[in-house]
DRENZAPA-915471 format. One line per 3 residues: number of its first residue (from 1); their letters; for each residue x, y, z of N, C-alpha, C. Coordinates in pm, whole numbers. Example, Ala and Ser with C-alpha at 12.3 -4.5 7.8 and 13.67 -1.06 7.14 Angstrom:
BEGIN
1 = as = 1319 -569 780 1230 -450 780 1320 -330 780  1285 -225 708 1367 -106 714 1290 3 787
END
This chain:
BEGIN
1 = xxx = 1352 414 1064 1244 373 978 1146 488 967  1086 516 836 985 570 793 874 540 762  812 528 936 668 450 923 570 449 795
4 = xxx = 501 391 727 338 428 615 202 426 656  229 422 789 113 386 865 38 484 974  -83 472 982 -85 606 1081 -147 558 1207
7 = xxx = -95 425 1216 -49 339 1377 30 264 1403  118 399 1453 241 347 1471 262 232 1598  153 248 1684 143 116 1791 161 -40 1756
10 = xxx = 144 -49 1584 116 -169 1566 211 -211 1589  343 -186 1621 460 -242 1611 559 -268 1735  497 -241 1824 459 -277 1962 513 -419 1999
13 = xxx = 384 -471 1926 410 -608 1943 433 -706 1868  459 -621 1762 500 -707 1659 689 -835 1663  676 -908 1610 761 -1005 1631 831 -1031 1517
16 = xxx = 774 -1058 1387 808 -1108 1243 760 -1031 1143  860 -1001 1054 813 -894 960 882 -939 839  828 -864 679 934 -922 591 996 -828 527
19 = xxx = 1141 -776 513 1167 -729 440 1198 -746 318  1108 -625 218 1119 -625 91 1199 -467 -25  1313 -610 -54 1438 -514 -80 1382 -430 -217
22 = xxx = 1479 -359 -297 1465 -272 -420 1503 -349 -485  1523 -490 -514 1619 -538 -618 1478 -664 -619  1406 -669 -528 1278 -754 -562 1269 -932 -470
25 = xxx = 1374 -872 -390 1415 -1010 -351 1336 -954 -182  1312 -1066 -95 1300 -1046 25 1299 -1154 118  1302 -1118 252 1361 -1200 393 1250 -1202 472
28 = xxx = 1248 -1294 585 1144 -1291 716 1254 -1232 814  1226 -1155 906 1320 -1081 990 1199 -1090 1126  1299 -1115 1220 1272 -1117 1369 1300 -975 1396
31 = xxx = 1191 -935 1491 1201 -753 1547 1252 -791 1724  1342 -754 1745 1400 -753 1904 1256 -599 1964  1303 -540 1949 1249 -429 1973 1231 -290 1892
34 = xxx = 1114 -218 1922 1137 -113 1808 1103 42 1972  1175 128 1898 1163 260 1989 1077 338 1873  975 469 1971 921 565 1867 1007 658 1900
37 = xxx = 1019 718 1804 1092 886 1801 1040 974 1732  894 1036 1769 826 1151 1714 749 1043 1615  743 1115 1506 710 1001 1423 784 913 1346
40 = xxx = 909 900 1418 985 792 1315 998 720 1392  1061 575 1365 1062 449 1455 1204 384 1456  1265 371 1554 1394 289 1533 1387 109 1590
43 = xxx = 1384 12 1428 1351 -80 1467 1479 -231 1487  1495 -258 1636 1627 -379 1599 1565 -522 1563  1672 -538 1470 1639 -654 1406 1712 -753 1473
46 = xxx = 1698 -883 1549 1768 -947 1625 1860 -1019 1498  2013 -1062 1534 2064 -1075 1435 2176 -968 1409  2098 -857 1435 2191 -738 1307 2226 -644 1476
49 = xxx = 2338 -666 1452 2426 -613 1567 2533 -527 1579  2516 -433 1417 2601 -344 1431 2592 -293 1331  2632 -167 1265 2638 -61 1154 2664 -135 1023
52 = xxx = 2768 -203 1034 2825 -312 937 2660 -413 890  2651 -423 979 2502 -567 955 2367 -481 905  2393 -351 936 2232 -318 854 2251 -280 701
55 = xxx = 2377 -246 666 2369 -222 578 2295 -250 451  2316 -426 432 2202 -493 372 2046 -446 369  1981 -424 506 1886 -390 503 1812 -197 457
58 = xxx = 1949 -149 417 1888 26 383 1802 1 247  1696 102 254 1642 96 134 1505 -3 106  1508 -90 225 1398 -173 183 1247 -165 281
61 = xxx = 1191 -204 203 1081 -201 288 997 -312 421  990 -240 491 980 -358 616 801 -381 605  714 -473 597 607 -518 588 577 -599 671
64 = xxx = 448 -649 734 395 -710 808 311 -793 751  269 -920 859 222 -972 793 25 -965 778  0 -976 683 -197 -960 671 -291 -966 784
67 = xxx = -246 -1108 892 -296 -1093 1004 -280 -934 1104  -200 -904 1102 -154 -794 1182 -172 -672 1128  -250 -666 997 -313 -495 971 -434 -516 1062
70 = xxx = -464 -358 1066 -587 -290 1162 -675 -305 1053  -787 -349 1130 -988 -305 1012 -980 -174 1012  -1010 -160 860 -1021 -7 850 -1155 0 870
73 = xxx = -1211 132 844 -1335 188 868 -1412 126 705  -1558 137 687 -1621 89 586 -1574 209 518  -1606 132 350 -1518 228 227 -1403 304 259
76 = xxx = -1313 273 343 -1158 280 369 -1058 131 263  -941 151 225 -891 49 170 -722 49 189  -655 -18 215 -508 -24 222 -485 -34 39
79 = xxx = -367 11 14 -337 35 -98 -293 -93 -163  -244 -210 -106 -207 -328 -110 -314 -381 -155  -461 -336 -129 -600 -396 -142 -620 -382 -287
82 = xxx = -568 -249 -325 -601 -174 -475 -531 -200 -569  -377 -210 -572 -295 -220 -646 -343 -353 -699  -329 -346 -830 -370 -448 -927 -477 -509 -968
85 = xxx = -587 -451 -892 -775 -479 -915 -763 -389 -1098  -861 -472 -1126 -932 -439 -1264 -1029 -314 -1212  -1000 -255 -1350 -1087 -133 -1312 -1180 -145 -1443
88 = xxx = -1282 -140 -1416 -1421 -125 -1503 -1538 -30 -1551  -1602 -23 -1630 -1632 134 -1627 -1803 47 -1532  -1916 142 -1530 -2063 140 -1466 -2109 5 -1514
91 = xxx = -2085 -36 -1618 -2142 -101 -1746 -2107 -253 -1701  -1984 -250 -1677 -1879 -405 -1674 -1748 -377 -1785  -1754 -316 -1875 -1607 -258 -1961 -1492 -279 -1911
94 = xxx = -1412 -366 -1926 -1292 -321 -1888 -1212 -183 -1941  -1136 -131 -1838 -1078 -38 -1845 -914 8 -1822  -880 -91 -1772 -754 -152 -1769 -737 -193 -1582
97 = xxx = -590 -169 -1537 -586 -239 -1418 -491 -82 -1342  -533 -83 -1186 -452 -18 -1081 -356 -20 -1080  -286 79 -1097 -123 4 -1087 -56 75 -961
100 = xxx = -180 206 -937 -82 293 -847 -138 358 -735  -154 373 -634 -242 471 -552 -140 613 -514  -149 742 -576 -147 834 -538 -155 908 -392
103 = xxx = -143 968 -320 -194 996 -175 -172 1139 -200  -249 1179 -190 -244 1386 -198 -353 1410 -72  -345 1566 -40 -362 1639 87 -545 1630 99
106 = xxx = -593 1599 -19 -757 1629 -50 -843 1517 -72  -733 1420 -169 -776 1283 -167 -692 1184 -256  -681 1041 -239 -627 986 -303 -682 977 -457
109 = xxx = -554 942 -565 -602 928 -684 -558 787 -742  -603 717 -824 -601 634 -863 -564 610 -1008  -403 569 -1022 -321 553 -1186 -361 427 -1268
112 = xxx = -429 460 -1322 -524 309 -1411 -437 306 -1549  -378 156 -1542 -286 164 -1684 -385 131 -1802  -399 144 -1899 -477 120 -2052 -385 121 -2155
115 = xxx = -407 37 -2189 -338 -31 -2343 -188 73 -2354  -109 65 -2231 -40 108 -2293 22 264 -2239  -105 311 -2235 -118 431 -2142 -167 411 -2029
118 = xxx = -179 562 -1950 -252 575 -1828 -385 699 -1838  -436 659 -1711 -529 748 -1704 -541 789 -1541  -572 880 -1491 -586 848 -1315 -735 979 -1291
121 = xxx = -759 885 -1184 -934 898 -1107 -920 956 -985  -963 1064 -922 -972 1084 -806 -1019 960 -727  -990 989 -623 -1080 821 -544 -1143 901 -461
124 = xxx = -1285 904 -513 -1397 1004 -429 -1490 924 -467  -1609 919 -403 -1725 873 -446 -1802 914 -552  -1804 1038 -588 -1856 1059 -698 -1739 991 -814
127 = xxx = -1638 935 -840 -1599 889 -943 -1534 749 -946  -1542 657 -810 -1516 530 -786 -1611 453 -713  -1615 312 -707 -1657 227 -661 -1586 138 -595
130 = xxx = -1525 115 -494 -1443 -24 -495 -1510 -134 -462  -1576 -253 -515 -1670 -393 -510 -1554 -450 -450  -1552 -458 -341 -1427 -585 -291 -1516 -733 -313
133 = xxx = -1595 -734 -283 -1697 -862 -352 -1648 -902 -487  -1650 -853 -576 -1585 -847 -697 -1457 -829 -759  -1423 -784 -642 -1281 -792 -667 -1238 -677 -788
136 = xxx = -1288 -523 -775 -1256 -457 -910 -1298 -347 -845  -1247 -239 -909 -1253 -53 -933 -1366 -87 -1055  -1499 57 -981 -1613 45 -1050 -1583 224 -1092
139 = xxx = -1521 251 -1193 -1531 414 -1248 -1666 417 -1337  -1708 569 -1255 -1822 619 -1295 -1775 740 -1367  -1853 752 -1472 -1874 856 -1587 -1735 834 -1646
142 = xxx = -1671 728 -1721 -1551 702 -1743 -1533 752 -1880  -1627 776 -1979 -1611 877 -2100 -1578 1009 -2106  -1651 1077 -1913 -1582 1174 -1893 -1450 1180 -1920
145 = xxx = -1395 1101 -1825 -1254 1125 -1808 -1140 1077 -1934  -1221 960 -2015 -1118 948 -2102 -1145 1016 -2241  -1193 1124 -2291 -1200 1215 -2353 -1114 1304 -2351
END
């Protein structure tokens, strides 16, 4: 496994997880045990008892459940948080919706779909807001960017 996380402890003690396949379908899976190896993780799935039995599972993504993410730090956000919030300009405007979070070396960016098209925002303070109260991406100076 190719952890997304940058605690890898959480899985420790973890017990129940769901995998979510490429074809859109997904399972609740029992974790026997998981080993670290540097930064990758080898996780057994009780059940799956041999080369033959994981096969099913290549390719998909293993998730946890909501209780069991870590509090991030204030104005920190899991991408799960973002994906699909309305994005709005200063005003209240809609601007269309998140569809994507980016992750680059400097900062994340943010793929906002519009009518059709896209547009994408650094996710810095000088050019986002996230209102989790509100439930929405607050883009500032948004004429900038869509010019």
């Amino acid at each position: 496994m190719f952890p997304l996380t940058d605690h890898l402890e959480r899985f420790d003690s973890l017990k129940v997880a769901r995998c979510e396949f490429p074809n859109g379908t997904s399972t609740d899976v029992r974790i026997a045990y998981v080993r670290t190896y540097g930064k990758r993780q080898a996780v057994k799935l009780e059940g799956v008892d041999s080369s033959a039995d994981i096969i099913p599972y290549r390719n998909a993504l293993l998730t946890i459940p909501r209780d069991a993410v870590y509090e991030l730090p204030e104005d920190t956000f899991y991408v799960f948080e973002l994906e699909g919030l309305p994005a709005v300009t200063e005003s209240g405007e809609p601007l269309g919706t998140v569809r994507e979070v980016l992750t680059f070396p400097a900062n994340d960016v943010y793929v906002i779909d519009r009518d059709g098209g896209e547009f994408m925002v650094p996710a810095v303070k000088e050019w986002v807001e996230v209102d989790r109260e509100a439930g929405r991406v607050v883009v500032k100076n948004a004429d900038s960017l869509l010019s």
